[in-house]
C-alpha positions as CSV (number, residue, x, y, z in Angstrom):
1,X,-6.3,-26.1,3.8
2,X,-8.4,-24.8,1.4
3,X,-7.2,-22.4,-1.6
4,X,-9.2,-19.4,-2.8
5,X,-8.8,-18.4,-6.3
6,X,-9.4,-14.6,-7.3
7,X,-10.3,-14.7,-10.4
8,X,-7.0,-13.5,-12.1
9,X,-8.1,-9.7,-10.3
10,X,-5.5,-7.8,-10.3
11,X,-7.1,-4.5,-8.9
12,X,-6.0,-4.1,-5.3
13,X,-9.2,-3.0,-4.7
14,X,-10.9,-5.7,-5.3
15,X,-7.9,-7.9,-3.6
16,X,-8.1,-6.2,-0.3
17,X,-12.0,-6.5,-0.2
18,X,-11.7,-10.0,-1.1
19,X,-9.0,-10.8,1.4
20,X,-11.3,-8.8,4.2
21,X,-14.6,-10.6,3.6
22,X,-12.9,-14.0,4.0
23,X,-11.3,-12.7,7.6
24,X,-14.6,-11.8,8.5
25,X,-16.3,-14.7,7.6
26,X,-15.9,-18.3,7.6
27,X,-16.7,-20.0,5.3
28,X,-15.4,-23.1,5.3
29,X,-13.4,-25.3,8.3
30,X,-10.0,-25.0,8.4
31,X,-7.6,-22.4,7.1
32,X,-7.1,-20.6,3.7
33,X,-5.1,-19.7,1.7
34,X,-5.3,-16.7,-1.3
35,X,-2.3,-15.4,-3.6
36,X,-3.1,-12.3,-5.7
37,X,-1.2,-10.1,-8.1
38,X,-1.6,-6.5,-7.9
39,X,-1.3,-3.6,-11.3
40,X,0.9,-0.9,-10.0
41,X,0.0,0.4,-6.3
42,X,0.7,1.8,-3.2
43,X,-0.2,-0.3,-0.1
44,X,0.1,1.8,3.1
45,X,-0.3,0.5,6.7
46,X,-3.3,0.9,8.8
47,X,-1.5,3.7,11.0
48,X,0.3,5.3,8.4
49,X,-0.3,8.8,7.3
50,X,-0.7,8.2,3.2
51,X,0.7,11.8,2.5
52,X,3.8,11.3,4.6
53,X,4.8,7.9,2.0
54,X,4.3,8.6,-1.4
55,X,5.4,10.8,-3.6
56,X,2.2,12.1,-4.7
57,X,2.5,13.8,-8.0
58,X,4.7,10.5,-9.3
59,X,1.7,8.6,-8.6
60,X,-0.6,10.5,-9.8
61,X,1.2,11.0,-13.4
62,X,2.4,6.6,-13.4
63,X,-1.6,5.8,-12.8
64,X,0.0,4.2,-9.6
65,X,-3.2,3.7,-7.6
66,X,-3.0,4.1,-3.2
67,X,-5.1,2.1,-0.5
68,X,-5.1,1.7,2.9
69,X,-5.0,-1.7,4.3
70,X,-6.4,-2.8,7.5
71,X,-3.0,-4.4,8.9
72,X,-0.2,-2.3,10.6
73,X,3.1,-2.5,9.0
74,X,5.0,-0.1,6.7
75,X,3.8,0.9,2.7
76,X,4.6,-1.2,0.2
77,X,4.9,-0.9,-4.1
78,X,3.3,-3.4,-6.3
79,X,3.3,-4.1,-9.5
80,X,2.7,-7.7,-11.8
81,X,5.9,-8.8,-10.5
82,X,5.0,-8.9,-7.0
83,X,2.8,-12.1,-5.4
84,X,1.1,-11.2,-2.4
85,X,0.4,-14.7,-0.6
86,X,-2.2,-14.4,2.6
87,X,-3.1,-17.0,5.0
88,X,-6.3,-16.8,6.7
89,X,-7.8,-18.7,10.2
90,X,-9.7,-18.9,13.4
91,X,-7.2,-17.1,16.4
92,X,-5.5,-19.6,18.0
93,X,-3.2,-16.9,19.6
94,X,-0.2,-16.9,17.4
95,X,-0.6,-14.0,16.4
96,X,2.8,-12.0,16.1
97,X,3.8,-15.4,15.6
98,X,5.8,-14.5,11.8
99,X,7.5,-17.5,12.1
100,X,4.9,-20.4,11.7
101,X,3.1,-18.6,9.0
102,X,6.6,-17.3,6.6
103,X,8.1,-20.7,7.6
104,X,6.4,-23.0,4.7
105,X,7.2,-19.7,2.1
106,X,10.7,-19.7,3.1
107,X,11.4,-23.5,2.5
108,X,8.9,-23.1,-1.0
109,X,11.4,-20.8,-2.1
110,X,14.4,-23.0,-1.1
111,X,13.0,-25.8,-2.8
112,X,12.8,-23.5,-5.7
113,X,16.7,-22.4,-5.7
114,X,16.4,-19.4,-3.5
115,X,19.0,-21.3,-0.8
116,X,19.2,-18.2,0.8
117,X,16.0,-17.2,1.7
118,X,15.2,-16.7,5.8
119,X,12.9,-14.8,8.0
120,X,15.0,-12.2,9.5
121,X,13.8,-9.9,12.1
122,X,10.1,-9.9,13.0
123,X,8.7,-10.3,9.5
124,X,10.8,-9.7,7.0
125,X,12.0,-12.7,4.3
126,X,15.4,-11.8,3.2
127,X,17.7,-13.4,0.7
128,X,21.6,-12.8,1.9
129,X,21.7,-9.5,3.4
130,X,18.3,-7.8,1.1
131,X,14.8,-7.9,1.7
132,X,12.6,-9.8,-0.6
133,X,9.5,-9.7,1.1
134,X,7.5,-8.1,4.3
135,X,4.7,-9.6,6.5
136,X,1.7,-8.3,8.4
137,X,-1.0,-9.4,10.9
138,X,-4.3,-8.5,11.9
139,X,-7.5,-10.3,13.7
140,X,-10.8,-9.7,13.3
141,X,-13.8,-11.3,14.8
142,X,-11.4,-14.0,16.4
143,X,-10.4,-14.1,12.9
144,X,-6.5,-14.0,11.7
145,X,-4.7,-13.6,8.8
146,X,-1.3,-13.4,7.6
147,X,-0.1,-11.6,4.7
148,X,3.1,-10.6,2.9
149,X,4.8,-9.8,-0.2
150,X,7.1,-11.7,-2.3
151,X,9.4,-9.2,-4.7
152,X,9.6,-12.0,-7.7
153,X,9.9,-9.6,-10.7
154,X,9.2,-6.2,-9.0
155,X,10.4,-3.2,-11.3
156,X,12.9,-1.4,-8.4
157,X,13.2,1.6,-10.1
158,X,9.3,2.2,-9.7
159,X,9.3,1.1,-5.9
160,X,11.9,4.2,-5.3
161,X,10.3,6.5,-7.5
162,X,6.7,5.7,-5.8
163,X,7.5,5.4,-2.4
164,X,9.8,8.3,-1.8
165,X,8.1,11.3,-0.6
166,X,9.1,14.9,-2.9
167,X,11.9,16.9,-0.5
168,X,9.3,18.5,2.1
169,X,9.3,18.6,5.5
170,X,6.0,16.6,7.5
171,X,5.9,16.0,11.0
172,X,3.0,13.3,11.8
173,X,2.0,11.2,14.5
174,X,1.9,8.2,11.5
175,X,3.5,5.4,12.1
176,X,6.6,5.3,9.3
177,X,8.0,2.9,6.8
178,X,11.6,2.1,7.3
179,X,13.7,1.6,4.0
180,X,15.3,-1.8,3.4
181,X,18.0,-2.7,0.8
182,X,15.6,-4.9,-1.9
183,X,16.3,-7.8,-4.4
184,X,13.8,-9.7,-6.8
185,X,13.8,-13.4,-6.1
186,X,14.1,-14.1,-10.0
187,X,17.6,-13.9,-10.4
188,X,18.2,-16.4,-7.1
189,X,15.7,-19.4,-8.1
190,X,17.4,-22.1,-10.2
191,X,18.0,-21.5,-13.6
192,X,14.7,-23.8,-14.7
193,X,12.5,-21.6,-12.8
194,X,13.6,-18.3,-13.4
195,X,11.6,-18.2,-17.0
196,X,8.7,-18.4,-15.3
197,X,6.3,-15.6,-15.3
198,X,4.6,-14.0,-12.0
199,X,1.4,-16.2,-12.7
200,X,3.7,-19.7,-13.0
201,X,5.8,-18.7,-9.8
202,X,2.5,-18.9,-7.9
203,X,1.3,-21.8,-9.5
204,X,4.8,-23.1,-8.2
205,X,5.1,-22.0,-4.7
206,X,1.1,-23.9,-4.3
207,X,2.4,-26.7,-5.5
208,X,5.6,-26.4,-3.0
209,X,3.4,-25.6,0.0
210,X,0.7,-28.2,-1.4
211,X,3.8,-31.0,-0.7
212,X,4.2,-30.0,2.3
213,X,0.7,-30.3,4.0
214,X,0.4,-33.4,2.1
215,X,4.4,-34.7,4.1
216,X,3.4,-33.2,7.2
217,X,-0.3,-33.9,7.5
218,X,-1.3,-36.3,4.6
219,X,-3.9,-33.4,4.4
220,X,-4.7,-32.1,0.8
221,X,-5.3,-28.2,-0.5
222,X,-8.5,-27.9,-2.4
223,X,-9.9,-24.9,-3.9
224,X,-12.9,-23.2,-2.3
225,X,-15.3,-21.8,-5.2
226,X,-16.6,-18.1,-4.2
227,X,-20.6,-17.8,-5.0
228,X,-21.9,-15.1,-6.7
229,X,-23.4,-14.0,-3.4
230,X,-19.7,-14.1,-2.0
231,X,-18.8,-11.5,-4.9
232,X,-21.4,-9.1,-4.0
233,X,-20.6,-8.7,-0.7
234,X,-16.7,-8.2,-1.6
235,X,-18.0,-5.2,-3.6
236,X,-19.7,-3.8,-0.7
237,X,-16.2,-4.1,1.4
238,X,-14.7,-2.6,-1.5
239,X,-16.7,0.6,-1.8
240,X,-16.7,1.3,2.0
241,X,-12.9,0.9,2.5
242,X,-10.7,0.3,-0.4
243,X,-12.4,3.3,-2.6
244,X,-13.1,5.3,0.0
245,X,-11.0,8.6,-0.5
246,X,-11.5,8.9,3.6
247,X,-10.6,5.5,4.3
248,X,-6.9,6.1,2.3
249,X,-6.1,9.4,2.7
250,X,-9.0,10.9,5.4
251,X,-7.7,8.7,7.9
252,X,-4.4,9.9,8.0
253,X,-3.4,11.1,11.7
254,X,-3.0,14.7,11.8
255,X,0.3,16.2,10.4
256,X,2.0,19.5,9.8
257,X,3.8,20.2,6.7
258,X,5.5,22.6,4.7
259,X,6.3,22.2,0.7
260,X,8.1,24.9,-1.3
261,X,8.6,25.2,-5.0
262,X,10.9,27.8,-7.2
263,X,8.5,29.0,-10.0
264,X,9.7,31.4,-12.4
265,X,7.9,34.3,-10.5
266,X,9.2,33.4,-7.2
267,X,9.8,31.0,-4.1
268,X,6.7,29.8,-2.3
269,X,6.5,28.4,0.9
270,X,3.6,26.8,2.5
271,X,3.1,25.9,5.9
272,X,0.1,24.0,7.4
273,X,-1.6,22.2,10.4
274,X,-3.8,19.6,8.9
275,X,-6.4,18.1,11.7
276,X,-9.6,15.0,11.3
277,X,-9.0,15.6,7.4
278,X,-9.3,19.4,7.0
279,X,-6.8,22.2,6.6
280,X,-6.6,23.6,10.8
281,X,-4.2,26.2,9.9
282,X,-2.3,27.6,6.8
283,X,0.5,30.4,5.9
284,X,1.8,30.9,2.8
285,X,5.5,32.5,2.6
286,X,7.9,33.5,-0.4
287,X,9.5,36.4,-2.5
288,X,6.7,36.5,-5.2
289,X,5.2,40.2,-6.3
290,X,1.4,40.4,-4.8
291,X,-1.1,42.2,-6.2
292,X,-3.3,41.2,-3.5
293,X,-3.1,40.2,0.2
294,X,-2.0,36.0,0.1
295,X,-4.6,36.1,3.3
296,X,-7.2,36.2,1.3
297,X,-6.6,32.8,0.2
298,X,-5.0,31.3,3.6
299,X,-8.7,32.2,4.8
300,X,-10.0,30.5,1.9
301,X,-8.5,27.8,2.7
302,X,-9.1,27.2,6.5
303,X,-11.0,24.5,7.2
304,X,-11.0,23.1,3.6
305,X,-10.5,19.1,3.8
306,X,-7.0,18.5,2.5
307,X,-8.3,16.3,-0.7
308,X,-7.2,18.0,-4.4
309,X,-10.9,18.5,-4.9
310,X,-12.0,20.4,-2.8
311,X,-8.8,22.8,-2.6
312,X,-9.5,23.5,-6.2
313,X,-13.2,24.5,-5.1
314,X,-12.1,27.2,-2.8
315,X,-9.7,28.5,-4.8
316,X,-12.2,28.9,-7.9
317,X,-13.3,32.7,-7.3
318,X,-9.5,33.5,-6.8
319,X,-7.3,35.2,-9.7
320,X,-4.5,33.4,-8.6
321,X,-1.9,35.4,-11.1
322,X,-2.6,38.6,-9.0
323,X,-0.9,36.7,-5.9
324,X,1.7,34.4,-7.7
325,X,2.0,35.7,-11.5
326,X,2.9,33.1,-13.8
327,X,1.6,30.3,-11.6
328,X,-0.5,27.4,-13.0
329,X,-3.7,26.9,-10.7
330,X,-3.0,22.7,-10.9
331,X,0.6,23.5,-9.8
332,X,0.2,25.5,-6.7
333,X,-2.6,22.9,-6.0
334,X,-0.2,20.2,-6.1
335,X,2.4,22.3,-3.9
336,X,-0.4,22.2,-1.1
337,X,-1.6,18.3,-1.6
């Protein structure tokens, strides 16, 4: 087996385009394996519809940034507390098999105190009766990988705050996250290891997993080096997918939705169809004194894509205090996206 270091990255970004190139390609015989810690972010799944399982304006204002990963699966919040281990090989037609993959985890974490830890389900690690990690698959060019999360010393507040939509009603053809009760794995290692520090947990669980290649096989883990050449093609992975605005929010399946706010000048109620990205239909409802017809702007806004930006560019010729009154232009923005 042969480790791949990332550089101490901890832009998802760059984590998920590194993570892609080496399903794509191989590199090197025989399997990999790649831990990475993430600064604060949203990871939704492949089929997910983004809007539908964030709350938006809480990540916006926490600088919590939100990708799209190419594995199915349900969305996921990261922070520096979190360790994101992925195992990547040729398809020998496991895949879907959890098991074999979480296995060598779960008794790394025993080892390490956690005497509790066990693969429940299809793919989640749980300690006792809460979840302290989740696990996707994906091939690729008869290429496989296996990834998950391990909660080590995840803020929880954050993970509530981030991933639980505003009160609005969205009905989408995305596939959606079910809620689990959570725990960090800190507080259930033994007390030597619980001082260590995101970074030395995964310098830990290698040398666990190292031990037991080396028992099972007499095989060794080595590290792989990436080439500069290696790096450059991350970044192009990176700019087509993982910073691609249509790639994490575009490719959301179509939804409906409707979002109301209170202002001090009156109740408004949206309703819209959003289809292949753009606004299909919109209506907007409420007790607020018009000046002018609120048509005006629901034509405006037909076939707008339904990203902030452009919103805000169709709106620009609009007074919008002779519709609303005493409505901010940002905030009825963010009561449509």
């Amino acid at each position: 087996m042969h480790y791949i270091r990332n550089a101490d990255n901890h832009d998802v970004t760059v984590n998920l385009a590194l993570e892609t190139y080496l399903v794509r390609n191989r590199l090197v015989d025989g399997p990999l394996l790649l831990f990475y810690i993430n600064d604060p972010c949203v990871i939704v799944g492949r089929n997910q519809n983004t809007i539908e399982e964030i709350n938006r304006e809480y990540v916006e204002q926490s600088g919590v940034q939100v990708v799209r990963r190419l594995s199915g699966g349900g969305a996921v919040y990261q922070d520096q507390g979190n360790l994101c281990y992925c195992f990547i090989k040729d398809d020998d037609g496991s895949f879907r098999d959890f098991a074999s993959f979480t296995g060598p985890v779960v008794e790394a974490l025993q080892r390490l105190g956690a005497t509790d830890a066990a693969l429940r389900g299809r793919n989640d690690l749980v300690i006792g009766e809460q979840k302290i990690s989740g696990n996707a698959m994906y091939v690729s060019g008869g290429r496989m990988t296996a990834h998950g999360t391990l909660l080590y010393d995840v803020n929880l507040d954050h993970v509530a705050a981030a991933l639980k939509p505003p009160k609005e009603k969205i009905e989408s053809k995305g596939i959606k996250s079910v809620r689990a009760r959570v725990t960090n794995i800190r507080p259930h290692l033994a007390p030597e290891f619980q001082g260590l520090s995101t970074g030395e947990f995964r310098d830990e669980i290698l040398r666990q997993l190292a031990e037991q290649l080396a028992h099972q096989s007499g095989e060794e883990v080595t590290e792989y080096h990436l080439t500069e050449q290696d790096w450059q093609e991350i970044e192009k992975i990176r700019q087509e997918y993982f910073l691609n605005w249509d790639w994490n929010f575009g490719r959301s399946p179509d939804f409906s939705l409707e979002r109301r706010h209170k202002f001090p000048s009156g109740l408004i109620d949206v309703r819209m169809n959003v289809e292949k990205k753009h606004i299909a239909a919109i209506r907007i409802y409420g007790d607020f004194f018009a000046l002018d017809d609120v048509s005006e702007l629901e034509r405006a806004l037909t076939g707008v894509p339904y990203r902030p930006e452009d919103i805000a560019a169709a709106l620009e010729p609009f007074d919008l205090s002779r519709y609303f009154g005493a409505v901010e232009r940002d905030e009825f923005i963010r009561l449509i996206v």
